[in-house]
N, C-alpha and C positions, 0 to 999 in steps of 0.2 A: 328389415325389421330392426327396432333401435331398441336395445334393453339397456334397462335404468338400475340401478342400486334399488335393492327392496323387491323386486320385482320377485315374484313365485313364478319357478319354473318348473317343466318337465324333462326329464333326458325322454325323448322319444324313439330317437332311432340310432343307428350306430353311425358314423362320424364317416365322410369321405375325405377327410383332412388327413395330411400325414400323421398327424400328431397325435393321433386317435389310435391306441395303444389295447392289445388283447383286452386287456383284466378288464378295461373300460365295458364289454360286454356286458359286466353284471351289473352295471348301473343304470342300465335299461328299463324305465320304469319308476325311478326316484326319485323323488322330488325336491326342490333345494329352494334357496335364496340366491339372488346376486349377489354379489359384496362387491366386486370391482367390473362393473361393464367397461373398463377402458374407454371410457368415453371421451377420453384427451385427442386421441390417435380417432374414433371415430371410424376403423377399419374394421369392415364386414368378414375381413381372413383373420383381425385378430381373436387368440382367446380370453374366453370369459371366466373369471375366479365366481365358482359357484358352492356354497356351503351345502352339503346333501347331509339330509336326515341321515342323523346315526353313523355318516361314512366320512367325514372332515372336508376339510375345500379344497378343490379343485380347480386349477387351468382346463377348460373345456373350450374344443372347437362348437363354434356358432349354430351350422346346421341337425346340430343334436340335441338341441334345447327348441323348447316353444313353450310362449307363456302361459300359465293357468290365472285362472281367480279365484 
């Protein structure tokens, strides 16, 4: 899956990346924008800087996010 800047997403599940950090649990559920999909690099292991409502931006691993409309 290739995420774009603007794009609305979901944190869905919790993250099998190392990078995926306890506190990250309560963000399960909440919904954001992209603001830097790394699209230079174009790597599926890289993270994703995601704005979350009410919770500031974030570096997030990939398989924790899926897109909404």
């Amino acid at each position: 899956m290739t995420f774009r800047q603007g794009q609305k997403v979901e944190i869905f599940q919790p993250s099998t990346d190392e990078s995926w950090e306890k506190y990250m649990g309560g963000f399960i559920g909440l919904h954001g924008i992209i603001t830097d999909p790394d699209a230079s690099k174009n790597d599926p292991d890289a993270l994703i800087e995601v704005s979350l409502d009410e919770k500031g931006t974030h570096r997030l691993p990939q398989d924790c996010l899926r897109i909404i409309e």
